[in-house]
C-alpha positions as CSV (number, residue, x, y, z in Angstrom):
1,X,140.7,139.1,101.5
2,X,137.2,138.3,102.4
3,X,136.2,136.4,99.6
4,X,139.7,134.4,99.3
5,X,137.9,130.3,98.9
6,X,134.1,131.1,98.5
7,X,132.6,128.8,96.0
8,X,131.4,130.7,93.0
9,X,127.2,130.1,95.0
10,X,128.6,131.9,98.0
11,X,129.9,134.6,96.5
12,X,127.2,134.9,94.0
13,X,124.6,135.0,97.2
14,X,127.0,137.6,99.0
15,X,127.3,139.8,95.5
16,X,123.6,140.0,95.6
17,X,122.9,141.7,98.7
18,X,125.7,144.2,97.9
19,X,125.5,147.8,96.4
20,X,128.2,150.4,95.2
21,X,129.7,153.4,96.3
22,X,131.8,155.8,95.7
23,X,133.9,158.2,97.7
24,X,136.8,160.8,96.9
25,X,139.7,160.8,98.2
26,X,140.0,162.3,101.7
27,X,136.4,161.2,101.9
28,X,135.0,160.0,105.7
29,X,133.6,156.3,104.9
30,X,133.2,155.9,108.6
31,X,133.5,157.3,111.8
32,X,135.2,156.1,115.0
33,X,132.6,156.1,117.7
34,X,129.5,156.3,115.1
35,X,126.7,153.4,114.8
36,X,127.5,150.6,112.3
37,X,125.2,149.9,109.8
38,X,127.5,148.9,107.0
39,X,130.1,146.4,105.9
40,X,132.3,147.7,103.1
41,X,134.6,145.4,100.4
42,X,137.0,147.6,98.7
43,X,136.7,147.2,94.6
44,X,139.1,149.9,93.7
45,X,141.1,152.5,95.5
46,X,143.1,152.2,99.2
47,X,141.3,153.6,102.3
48,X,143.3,154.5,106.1
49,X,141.9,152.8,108.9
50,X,142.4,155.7,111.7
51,X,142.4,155.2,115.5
52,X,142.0,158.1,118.1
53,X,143.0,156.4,121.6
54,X,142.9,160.4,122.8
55,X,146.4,161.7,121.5
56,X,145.0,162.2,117.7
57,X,144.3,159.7,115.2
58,X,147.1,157.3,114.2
59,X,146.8,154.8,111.3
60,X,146.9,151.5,112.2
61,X,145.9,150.2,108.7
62,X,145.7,151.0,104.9
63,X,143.2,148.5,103.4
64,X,143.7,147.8,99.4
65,X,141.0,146.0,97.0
66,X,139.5,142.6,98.2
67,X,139.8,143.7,102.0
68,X,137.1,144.8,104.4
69,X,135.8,147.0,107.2
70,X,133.1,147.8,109.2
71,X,132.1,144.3,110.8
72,X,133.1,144.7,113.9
73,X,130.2,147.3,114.9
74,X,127.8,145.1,113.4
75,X,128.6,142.0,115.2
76,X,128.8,143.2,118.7
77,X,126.5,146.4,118.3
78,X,128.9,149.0,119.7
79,X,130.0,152.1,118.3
80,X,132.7,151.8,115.5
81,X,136.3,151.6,116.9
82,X,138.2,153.5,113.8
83,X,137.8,156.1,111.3
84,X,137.8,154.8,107.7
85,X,139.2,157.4,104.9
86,X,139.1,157.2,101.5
87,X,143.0,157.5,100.8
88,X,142.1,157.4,97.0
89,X,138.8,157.5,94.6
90,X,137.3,154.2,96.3
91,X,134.6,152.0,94.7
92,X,133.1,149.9,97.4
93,X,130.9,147.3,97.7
94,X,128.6,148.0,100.3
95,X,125.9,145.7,102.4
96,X,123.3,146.8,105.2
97,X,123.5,145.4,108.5
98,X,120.5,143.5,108.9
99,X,122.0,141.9,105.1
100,X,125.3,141.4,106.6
101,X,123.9,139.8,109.7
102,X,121.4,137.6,107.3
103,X,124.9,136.7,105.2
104,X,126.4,135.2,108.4
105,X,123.6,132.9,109.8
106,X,122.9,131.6,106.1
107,X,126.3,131.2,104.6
108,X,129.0,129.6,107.1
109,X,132.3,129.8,104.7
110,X,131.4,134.0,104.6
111,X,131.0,133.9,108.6
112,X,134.4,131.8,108.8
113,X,136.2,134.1,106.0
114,X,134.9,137.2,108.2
115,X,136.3,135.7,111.6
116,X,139.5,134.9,109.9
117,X,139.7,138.6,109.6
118,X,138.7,140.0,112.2
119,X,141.5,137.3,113.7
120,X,143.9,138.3,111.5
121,X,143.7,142.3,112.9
122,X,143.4,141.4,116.7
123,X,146.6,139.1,116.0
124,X,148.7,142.0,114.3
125,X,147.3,144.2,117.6
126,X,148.1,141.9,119.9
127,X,150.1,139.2,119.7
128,X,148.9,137.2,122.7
129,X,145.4,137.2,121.0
């Protein structure tokens, strides 16, 4: 998870610039090929990380409460590489992307917690990574 070692001032700074949503399930969170302009924490619920490489989507990932998505697009500013449904009722947290980007240049133990992520998924995709 995300959050897994923040002190209680890091996550109390990262709480702050966060607001909920909900989606039903079978709800589109986010779209492979779409602009980012959110990171999401799931509270409650599981959502399906979907990939469409050009044969039809294939999951490649079901995220559970206290995991993330949608930081990829707004680190390197390309189009989102997956397709994010709600597999249940989800409650996320949400955060903007100019927040998210604020978040990484003024709290280092979030940036490291989000590479440590985004680490952990290249690794599972490739294990030469």
């Amino acid at each position: 998870p995300v959050f897994k070692g923040l002190t209680p001032s890091t996550l109390a700074a990262v709480a702050d610039k966060m607001w909920a949503e909900q989606h039903l399930a079978g709800d589109e969170i986010i779209r492979q090929g779409d602009a980012g302009d959110r990171f999401y924490l799931i509270r409650h619920g599981e959502a399906e990380v979907l990939v469409d490489e050009g044969d039809g989507p294939r999951r490649v990932a079901l995220l559970t409460p206290g995991m993330c998505f949608g930081e990829m697009a707004l680190i390197d500013g390309l189009p989102r590489s997956a397709t994010a449904l709600a597999a249940t009722d989800c409650k996320l947290a949400a955060v903007s992307e100019k927040r998210f980007l604020r978040l990484i240049e003024q709290t280092p133990r979030f940036a490291l917690q989000v590479m440590r992520v985004i680490t952990e998924r290249l690794r599972r995709r490739d294990p030469a990574a």
